[in-house]
Legacy VTK file of the C-alpha trace (Angstrom):
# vtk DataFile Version 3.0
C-alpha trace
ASCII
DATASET POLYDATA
POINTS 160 float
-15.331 -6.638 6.243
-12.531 -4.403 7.346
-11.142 -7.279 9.362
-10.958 -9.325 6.091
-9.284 -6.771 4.211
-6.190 -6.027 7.217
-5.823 -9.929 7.327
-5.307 -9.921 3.426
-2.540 -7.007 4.049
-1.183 -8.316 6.843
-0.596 -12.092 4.922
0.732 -10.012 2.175
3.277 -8.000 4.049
4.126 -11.368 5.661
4.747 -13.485 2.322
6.876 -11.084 0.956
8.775 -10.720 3.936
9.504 -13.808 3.919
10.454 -13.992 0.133
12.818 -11.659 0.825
14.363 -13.839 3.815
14.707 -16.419 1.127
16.544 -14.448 -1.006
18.675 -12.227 1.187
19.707 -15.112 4.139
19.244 -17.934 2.362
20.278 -17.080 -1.567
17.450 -18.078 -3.021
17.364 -15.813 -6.159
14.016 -15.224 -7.589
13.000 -16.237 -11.181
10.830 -14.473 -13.673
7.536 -15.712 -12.133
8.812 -15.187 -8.972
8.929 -11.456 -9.688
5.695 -11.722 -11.110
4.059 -13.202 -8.009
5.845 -10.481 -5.914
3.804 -8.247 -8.195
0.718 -9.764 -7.808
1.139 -9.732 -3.968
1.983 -6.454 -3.959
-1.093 -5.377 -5.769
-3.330 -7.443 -3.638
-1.920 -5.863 -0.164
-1.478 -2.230 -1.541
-5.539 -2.848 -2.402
-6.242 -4.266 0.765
-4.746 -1.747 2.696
-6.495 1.340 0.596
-10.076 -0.982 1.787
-9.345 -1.466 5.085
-8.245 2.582 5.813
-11.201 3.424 3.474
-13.895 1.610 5.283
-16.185 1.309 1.955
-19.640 0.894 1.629
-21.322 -1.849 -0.678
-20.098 -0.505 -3.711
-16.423 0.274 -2.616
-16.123 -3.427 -1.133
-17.142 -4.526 -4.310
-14.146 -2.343 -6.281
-12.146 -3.193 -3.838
-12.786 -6.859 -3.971
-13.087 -7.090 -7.769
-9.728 -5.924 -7.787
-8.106 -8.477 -5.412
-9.968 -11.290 -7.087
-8.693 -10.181 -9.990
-4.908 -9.918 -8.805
-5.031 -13.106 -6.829
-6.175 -15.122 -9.975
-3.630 -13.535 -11.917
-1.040 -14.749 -9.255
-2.565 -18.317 -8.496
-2.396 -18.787 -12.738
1.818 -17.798 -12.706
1.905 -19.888 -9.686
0.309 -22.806 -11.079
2.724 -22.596 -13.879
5.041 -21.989 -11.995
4.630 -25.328 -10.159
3.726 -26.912 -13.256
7.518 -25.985 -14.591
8.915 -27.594 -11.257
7.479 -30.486 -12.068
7.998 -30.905 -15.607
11.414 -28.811 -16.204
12.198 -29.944 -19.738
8.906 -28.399 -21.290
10.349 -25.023 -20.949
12.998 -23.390 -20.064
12.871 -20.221 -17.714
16.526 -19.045 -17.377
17.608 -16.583 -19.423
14.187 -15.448 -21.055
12.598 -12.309 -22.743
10.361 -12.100 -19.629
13.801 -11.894 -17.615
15.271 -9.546 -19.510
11.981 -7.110 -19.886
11.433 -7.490 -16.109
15.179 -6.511 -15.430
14.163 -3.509 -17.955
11.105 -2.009 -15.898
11.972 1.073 -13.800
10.402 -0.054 -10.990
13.679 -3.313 -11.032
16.165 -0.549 -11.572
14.683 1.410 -8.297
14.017 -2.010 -5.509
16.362 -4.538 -7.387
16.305 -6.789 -4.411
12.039 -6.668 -4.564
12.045 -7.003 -8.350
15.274 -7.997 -10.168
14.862 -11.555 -11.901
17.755 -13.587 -11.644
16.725 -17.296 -11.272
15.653 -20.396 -12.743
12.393 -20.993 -13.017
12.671 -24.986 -12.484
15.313 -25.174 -9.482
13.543 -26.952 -6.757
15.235 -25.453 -4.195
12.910 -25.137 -1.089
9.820 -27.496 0.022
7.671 -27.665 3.229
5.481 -30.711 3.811
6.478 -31.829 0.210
5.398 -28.512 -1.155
7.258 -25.893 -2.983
7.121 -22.389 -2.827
5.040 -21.792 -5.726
2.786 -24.381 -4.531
2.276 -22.418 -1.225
1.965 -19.193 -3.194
-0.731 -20.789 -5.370
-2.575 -22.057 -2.210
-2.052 -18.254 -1.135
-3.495 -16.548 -4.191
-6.682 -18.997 -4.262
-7.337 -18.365 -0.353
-6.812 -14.165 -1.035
-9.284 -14.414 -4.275
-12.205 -16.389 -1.936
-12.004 -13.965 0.083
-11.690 -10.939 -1.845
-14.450 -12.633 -3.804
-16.302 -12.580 -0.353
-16.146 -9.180 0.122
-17.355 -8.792 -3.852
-20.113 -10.797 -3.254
-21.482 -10.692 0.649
-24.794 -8.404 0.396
-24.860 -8.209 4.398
-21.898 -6.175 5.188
-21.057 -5.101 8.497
-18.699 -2.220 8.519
LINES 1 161
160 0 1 2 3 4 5 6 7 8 9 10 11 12 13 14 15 16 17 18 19 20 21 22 23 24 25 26 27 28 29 30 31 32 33 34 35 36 37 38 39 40 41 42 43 44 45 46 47 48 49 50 51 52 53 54 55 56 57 58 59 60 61 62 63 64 65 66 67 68 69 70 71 72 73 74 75 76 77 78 79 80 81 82 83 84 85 86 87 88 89 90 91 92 93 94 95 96 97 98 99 100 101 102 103 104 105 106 107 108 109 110 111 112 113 114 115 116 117 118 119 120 121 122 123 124 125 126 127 128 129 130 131 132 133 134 135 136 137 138 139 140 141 142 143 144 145 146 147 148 149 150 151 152 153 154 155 156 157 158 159
């Protein structure tokens, strides 16, 4: 289980790495979900690295992998909309918003602005790979993290 639980950190680490490639090299400014996803990622690794130095038993795999599930679905449902928004831009718009502007608010955006600071738009298409867009990867992300976080809440036969 352990294994599981440093691969989950380790993706983690990576994907925001990388998101902050994208915004620091290539000035791709993150939007309000964005943020949000960041979040959610950040949540899902911190966890994942408490399980893996913790080395649970049954019961602590299955906080720790309640919680993950729990953060991953959060993320995969603001990436799906997220996606949902690229594709369909004129059903909402994400500039300028109240979730902008209470994001920008939060201490925690006033301490890492680069991690956390919202400045985007929420339906510029400005990155794909293999036709897919960020929050597309970030969805396929969240749902991989919450099968198997939900592995390591459900799997009776643990080896530690």
């Amino acid at each position: 289980m352990r294994i599981i639980f440093l691969f989950i950190f380790l993706s983690c680490f990576s994907l925001i790495s990388y998101a902050m490639y994208l915004q620091l090299v290539e000035e791709l400014l993150p939007c309000p979900l964005c943020v949000v996803q960041r979040v959610a990622y950040w949540l899902i690794g911190i966890t994942a690295l408490l399980a893996f130095l913790h080395n649970p038993n049954n019961i602590g795999c299955r906080l720790y992998g309640g919680l993950m599930t729990i953060f991953a679905l959060c993320g995969a449902i603001v990436a799906l909309r997220q996606s949902w928004l690229l594709r369909y831009p004129e059903a909402l718009e994400c500039g300028i918003s109240p979730e902008e502007a209470f994001l920008n608010a939060l201490h925690i955006a006033k301490w890492w602005p680069d991690m956390f600071e919202a400045n985007g738009d929420c339906s510029n298409m400005d990155w794909e790979f293999l036709t897919l867009t960020i929050p597309d990867w970030s969805s396929i992300a969240f749902i991989t993290f919450a099968l198997l976080a939900s592995y390591a809440l459900f799997c009776s036969n643990r080896n530690r």
